[in-house]
N, C-alpha and C positions, 0 to 999 in steps of 0.2 A: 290761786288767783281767782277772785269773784268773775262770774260770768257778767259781759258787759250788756250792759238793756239792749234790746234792739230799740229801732224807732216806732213809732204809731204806727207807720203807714208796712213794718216789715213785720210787727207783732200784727198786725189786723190779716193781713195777708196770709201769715204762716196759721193762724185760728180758721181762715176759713178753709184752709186745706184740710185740717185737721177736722171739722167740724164737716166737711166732704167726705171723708174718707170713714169716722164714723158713721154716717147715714148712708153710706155705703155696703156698711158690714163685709164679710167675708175673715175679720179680723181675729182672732184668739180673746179667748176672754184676756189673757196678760198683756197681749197687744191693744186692746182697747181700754184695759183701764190705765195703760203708759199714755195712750194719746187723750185721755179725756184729763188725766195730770197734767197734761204739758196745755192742754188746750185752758185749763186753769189758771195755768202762770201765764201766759197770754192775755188769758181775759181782764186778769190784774195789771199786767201792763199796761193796757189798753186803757184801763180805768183812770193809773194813776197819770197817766197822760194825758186827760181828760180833765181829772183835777186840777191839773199843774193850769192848766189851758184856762180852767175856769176861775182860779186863781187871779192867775196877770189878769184876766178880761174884768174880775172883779174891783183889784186893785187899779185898773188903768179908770176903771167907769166911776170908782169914790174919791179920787182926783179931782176928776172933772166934775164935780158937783160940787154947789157952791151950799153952803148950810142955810139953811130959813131962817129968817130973823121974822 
């Protein structure tokens, strides 16, 4: 079963944990290169959520514009 997305706001959340506890160190090198991975697919989460965002705001703004004559 595909793991389900999170949202923006529990992907942005969960990276800056991750992105804490890196700059934290204390971690194993195999412990740090699992959370600089995970903090990866996060960051691409985040991205495409952003996309998606910038999308609609694209499509909602070429609507509203009337063409030049």
């Amino acid at each position: 079963m595909p793991e389900e997305k999170p949202s923006y706001e529990d992907a942005r959340a969960e990276l800056v944990e991750v992105v804490q506890r890196l700059e934290a160190g204390g971690s194993s090198l195999e412990e740090s290169l699992a959370l600089w991975e995970r903090g990866e697919k996060l960051a691409t989460v985040c991205q495409e959520w952003l996309d998606g965002a910038r999308e609609r705001l694209d499509a909602v703004l070429g609507d509203d514009e009337e063409p030049d004559d």
